[in-house]
N, C-alpha and C positions, 0 to 999 in steps of 0.2 A: 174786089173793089177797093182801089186805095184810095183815102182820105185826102183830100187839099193839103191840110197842114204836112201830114207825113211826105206825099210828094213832095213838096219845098223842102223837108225836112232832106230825104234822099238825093234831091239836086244836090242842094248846100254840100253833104258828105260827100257825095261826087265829088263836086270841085276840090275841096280841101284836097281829098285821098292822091287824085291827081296831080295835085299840086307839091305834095309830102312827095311821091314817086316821084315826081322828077327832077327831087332834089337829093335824093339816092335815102334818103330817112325812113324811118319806120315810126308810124303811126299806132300812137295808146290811144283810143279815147272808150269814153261811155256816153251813156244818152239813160236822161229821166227826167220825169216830171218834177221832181224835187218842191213838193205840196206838199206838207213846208217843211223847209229843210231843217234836218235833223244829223244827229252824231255820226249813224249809218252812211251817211250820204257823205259827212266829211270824210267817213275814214276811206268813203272809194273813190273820192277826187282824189285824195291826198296819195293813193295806190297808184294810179293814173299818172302823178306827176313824178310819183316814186321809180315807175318802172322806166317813163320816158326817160329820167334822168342815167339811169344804169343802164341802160342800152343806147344811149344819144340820141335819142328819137325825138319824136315832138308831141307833147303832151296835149290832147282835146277833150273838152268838157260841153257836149250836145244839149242845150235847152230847149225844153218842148215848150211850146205855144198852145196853152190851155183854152186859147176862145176868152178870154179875160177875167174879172177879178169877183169872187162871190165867195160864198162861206164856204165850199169844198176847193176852192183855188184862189186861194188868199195870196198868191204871189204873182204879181204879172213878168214879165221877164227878165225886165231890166233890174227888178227887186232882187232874181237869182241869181242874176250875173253879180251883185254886187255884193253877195253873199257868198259866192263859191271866190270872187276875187278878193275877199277878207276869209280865207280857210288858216292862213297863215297866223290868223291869232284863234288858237285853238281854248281861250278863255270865252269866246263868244259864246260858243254853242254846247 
């Protein structure tokens, strides 16, 4: 039994992936919950953006959609995204 979210999840990487192929590129990416993000988590975006860049590839970073905001998911999504798109000052975290 697959999940809602996960299904949307696996569409969305579909299309991307498809979309990298047929632009002859090679796709980096990872996928987490990143509740709440931590040092760990920047050093494997940071990997992520690393390896696309040394192979030309294109670099993807997957956020899960937690069902919304409580004390074990203190981040709703758009809070990750603007956390992993501030990875580049590494005094934050």
């Amino acid at each position: 039994l697959v999940h809602k979210r996960e299904l949307r999840l696996n569409i969305e990487l579909e299309k991307i992936l498809k979309k990298i192929i047929s632009k002859g590129k090679t796709a980096v990416f990872t996928l987490g919950r990143y509740q709440p993000f931590h040092q760990g988590h920047m050093v494997v975006v940071k990997t992520v953006i690393f390896i696309a860049n040394i192979i030309d590839g294109k670099a993807y970073i997957a956020i899960s959609e937690t069902g919304g905001k409580d004390k074990k998911n203190p981040l709703i999504p758009s809070d990750k995204e603007d956390i992993i798109n501030d990875c580049g000052d590494a005094n934050k975290y």
